[in-house]
C-alpha positions as CSV (number, residue, x, y, z in Angstrom):
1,X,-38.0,-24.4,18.6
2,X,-37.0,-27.4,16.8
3,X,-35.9,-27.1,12.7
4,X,-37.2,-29.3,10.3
5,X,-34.9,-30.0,8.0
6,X,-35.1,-31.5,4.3
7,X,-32.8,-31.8,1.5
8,X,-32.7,-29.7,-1.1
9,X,-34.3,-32.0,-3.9
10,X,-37.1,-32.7,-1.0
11,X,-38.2,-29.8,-1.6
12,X,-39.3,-29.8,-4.9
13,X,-41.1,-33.5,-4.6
14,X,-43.0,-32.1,-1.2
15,X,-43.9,-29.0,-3.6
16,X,-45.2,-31.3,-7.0
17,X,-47.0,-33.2,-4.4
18,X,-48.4,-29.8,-2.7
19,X,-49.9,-29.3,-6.3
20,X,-51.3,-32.5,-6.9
21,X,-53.7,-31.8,-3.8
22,X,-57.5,-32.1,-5.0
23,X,-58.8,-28.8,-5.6
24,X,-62.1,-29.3,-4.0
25,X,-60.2,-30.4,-0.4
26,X,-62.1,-28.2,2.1
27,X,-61.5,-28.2,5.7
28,X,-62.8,-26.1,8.4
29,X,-59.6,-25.5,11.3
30,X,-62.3,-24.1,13.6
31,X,-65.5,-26.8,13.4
32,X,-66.2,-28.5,16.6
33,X,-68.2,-31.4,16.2
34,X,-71.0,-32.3,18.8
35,X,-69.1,-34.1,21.3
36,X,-70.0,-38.3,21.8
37,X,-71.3,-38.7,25.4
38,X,-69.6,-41.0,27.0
39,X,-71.2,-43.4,30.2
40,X,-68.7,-45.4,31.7
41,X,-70.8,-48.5,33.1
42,X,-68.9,-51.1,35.5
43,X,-70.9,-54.3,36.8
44,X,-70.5,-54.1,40.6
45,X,-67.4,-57.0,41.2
46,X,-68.9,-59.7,42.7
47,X,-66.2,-60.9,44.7
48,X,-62.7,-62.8,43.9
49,X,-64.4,-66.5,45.0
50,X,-66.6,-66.3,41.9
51,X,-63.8,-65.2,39.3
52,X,-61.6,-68.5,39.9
53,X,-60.2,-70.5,37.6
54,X,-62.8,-73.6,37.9
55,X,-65.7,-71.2,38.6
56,X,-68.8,-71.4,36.3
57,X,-71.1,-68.4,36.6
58,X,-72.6,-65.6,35.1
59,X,-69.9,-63.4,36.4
60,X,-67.6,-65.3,34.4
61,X,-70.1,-65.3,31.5
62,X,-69.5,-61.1,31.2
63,X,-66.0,-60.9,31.9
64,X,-65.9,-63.6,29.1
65,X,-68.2,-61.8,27.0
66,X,-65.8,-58.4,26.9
67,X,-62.2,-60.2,26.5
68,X,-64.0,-61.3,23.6
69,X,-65.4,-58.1,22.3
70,X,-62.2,-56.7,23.3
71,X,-60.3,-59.6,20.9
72,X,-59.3,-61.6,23.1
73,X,-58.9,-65.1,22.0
74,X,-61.9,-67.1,24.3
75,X,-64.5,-69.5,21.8
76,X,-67.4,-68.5,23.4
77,X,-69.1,-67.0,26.9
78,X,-70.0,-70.1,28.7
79,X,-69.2,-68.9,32.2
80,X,-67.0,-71.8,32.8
81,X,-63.5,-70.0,34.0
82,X,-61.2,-72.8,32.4
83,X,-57.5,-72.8,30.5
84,X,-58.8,-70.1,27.6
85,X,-60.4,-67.6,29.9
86,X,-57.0,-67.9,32.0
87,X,-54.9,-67.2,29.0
88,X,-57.1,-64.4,27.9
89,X,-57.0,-62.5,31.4
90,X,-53.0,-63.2,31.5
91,X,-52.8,-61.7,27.9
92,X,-55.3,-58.9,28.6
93,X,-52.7,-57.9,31.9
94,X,-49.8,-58.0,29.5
95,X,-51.4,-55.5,27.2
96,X,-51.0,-52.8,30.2
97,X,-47.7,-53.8,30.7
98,X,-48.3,-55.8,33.8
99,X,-48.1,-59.8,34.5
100,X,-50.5,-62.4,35.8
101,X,-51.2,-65.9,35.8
102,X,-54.9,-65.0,35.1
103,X,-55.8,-67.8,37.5
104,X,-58.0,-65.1,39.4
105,X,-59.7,-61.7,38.8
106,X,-59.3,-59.1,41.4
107,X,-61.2,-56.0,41.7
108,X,-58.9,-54.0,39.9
109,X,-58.6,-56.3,37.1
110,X,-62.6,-56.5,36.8
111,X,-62.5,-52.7,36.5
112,X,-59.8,-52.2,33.8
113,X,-61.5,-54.9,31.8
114,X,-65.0,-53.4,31.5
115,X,-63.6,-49.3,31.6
116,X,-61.3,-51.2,28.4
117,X,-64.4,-52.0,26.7
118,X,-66.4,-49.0,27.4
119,X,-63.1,-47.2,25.7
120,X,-63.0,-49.3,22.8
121,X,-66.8,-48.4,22.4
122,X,-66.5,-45.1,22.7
123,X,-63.8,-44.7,20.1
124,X,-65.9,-46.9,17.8
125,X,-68.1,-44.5,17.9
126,X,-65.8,-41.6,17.0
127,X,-64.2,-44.0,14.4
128,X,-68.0,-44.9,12.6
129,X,-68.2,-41.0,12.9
130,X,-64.9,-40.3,11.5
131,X,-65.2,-42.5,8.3
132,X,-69.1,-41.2,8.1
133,X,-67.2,-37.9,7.0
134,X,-64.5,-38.9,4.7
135,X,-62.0,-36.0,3.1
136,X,-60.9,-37.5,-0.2
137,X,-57.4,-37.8,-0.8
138,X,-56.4,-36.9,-4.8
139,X,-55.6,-40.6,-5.5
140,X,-52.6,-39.4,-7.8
141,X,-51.1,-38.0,-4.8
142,X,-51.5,-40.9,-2.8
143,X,-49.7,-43.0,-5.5
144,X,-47.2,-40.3,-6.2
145,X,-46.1,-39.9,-2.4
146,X,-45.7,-44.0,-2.1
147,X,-43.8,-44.1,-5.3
148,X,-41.0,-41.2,-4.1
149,X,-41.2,-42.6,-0.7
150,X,-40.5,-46.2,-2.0
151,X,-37.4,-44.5,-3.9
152,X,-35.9,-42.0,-1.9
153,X,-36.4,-42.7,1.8
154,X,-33.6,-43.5,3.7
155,X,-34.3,-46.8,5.8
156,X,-31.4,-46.8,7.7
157,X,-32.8,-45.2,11.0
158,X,-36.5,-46.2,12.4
159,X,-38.9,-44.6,14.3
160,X,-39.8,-46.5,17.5
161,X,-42.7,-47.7,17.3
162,X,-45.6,-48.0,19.6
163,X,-47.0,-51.6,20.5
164,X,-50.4,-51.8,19.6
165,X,-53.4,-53.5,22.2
166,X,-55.9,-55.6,20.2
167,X,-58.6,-53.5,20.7
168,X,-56.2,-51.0,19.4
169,X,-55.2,-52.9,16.5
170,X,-58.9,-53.1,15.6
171,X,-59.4,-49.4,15.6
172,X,-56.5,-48.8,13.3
173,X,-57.8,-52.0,10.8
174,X,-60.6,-49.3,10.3
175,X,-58.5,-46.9,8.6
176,X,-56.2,-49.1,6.2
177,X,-55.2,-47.5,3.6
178,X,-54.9,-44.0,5.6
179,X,-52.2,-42.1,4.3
180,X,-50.4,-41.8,7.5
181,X,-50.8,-45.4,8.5
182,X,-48.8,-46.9,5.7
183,X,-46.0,-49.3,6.4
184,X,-42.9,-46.2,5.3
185,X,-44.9,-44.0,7.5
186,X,-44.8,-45.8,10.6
187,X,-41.3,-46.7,10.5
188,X,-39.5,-43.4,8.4
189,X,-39.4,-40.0,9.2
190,X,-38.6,-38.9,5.7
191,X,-41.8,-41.3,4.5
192,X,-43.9,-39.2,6.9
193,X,-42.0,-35.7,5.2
194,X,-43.8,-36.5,2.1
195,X,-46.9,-36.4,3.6
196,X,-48.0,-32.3,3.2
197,X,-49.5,-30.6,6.2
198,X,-52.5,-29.9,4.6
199,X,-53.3,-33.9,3.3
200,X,-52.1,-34.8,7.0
201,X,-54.5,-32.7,8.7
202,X,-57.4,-33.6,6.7
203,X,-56.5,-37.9,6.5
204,X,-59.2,-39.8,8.8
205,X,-57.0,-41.3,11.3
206,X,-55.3,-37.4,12.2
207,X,-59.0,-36.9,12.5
208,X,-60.0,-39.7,14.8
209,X,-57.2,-39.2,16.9
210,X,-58.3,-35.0,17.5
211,X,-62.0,-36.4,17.7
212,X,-60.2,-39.1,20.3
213,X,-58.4,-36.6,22.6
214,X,-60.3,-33.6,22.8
215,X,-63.6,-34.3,20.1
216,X,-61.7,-31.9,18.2
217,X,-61.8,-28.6,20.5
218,X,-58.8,-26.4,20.4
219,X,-59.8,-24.9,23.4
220,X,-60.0,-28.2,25.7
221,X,-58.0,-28.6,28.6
222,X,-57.4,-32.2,30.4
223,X,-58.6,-32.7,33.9
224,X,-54.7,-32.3,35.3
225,X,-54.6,-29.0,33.2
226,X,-51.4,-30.4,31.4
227,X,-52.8,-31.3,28.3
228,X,-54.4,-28.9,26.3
229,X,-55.8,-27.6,22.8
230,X,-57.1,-30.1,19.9
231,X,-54.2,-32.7,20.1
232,X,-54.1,-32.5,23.9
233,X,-50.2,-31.7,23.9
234,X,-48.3,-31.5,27.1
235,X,-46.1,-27.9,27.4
236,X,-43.1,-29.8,26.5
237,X,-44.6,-31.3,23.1
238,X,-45.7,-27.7,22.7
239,X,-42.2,-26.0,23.3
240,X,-40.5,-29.0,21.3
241,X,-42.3,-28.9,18.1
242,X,-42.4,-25.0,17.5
243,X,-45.8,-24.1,19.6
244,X,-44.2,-21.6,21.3
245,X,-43.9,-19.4,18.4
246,X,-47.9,-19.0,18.0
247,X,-48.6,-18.4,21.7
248,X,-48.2,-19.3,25.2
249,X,-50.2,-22.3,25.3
250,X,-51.9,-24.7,22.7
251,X,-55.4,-23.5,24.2
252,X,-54.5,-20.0,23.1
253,X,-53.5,-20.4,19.8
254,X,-55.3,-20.8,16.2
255,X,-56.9,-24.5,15.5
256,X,-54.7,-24.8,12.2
257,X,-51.2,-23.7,14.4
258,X,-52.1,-26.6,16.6
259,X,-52.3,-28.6,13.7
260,X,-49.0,-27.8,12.2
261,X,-47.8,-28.4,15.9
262,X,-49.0,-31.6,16.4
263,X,-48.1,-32.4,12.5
264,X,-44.3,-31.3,13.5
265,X,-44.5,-33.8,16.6
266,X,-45.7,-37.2,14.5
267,X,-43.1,-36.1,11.4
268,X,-40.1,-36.9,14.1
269,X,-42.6,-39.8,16.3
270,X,-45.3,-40.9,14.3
271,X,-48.4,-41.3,16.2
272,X,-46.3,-42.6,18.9
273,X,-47.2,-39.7,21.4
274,X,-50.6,-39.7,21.2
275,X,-49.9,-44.2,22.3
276,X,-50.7,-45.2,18.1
């Protein structure tokens, strides 16, 4: 099991923030909300002849129509395949770390574009759901936690950092102002130590994300069977970050020992394991 360590003088700020914790916070560790069904919809391809740079179709006029939903950077779905559709496949390729000239569209491409959007959708959805149930944070906590962070954090050493998508970067625009999103967060372990478990596990983006991977049931289990519980953590997250002293597997132990789990694992990454 992995030690968190703090400093001494850490722990009294972590325990006057503790205190400062609106009293009426409720959570419920065990709710599972009604899960979002998901349809996964992908046009049939219609062929690489008709997804060519110089093409002018309707074809064209969809995959247009989702780079654009997606953020990509295209003026408007005119089906005309010209030098902005081209950029915008190339840059849509280079968001799943692979490269092309985007003077074509092949099959595959056709189908990560439109399973992309249907994604984004989907966690739209959970994200509208999400910030339809806020948990207020005590405000005085808030601005307590980013004065001591701005004071006594050491910068020295930063967290490595995931590189965002755009449709990514538009799901996390949602939550800004989230406690766990702020600039010392991302980069600074001891930022994120100031956070306590019990404003972490309640702060909408921690709550989109368990919505995200498992629509918050601690009993889920992936379709390969290696990630499990509400976080979805893999057995060597859950050995890492102290699961192993709750129970076997994440699936087997309490909702609120996953949490403190999971809240172990993004005190050392961030939300870097779970790709934020």
């Amino acid at each position: 099991m992995t030690t968190f360590t703090r400093r001494p003088t850490r722990y009294l700020i972590i325990g006057a923030l503790a205190a400062l914790i609106s009293t009426n916070l409720q959570f419920s560790a065990q709710a599972t909300p009604m899960a979002i069904a998901i349809v996964m919809e992908v046009p049939d391809y219609p062929g690489k002849s008709k997804l060519t740079k110089g093409s002018n179709n309707s074809s064209v006029k969809k995959v247009q129509a989702a780079l654009i939903e997606l953020g990509y950077d295209i003026s408007t779905a005119n089906g005309k395949y010209g030098p902005s559709t081209t950029k915008a496949i190339s840059a849509f390729y280079k968001d799943l770390g692979d490269s092309d000239d985007g003077t074509s569209l092949g099959k595959i491409g056709w189908t990560k574009i439109f399973e992309s959007l249907d994604e984004q959708r989907a966690d739209e959805k959970i994200a509208e759901q999400v910030a339809a149930q806020p948990v207020a944070v005590d405000p005085a906590l808030a601005a307590v936690i980013a004065a001591t962070s701005g004071a006594t954090i050491d910068r020295g050493k930063k967290t490595k950092v995931v590189k965002l998508s755009k449709k990514k970067k538009k799901i996390v625009a949602k939550y800004k102002g989230d406690i766990t999103l702020t600039k010392d967060a991302k980069l600074y372990r001891e930022a994120r130590e100031l956070v306590p478990f019990e404003v972490w596990r309640v702060s909408a983006f921690a709550r989109f994300i368990s919505m995200k991977e498992s629509h918050r049931n601690c009993k889920a289990i992936g379709r390969s069977g290696k990630y499990r519980g509400r976080w979805q953590m893999s057995p060597a997250f859950w050995k890492t970050y102290g699961g192993k002293q709750f129970a076997s597997k994440p699936e087997k132990a309490s909702c609120r020992d996953q949490d403190l789990v999971a809240y172990n694992g993004w005190i050392v990454r961030g939300w870097a394991p779970w790709a934020y």
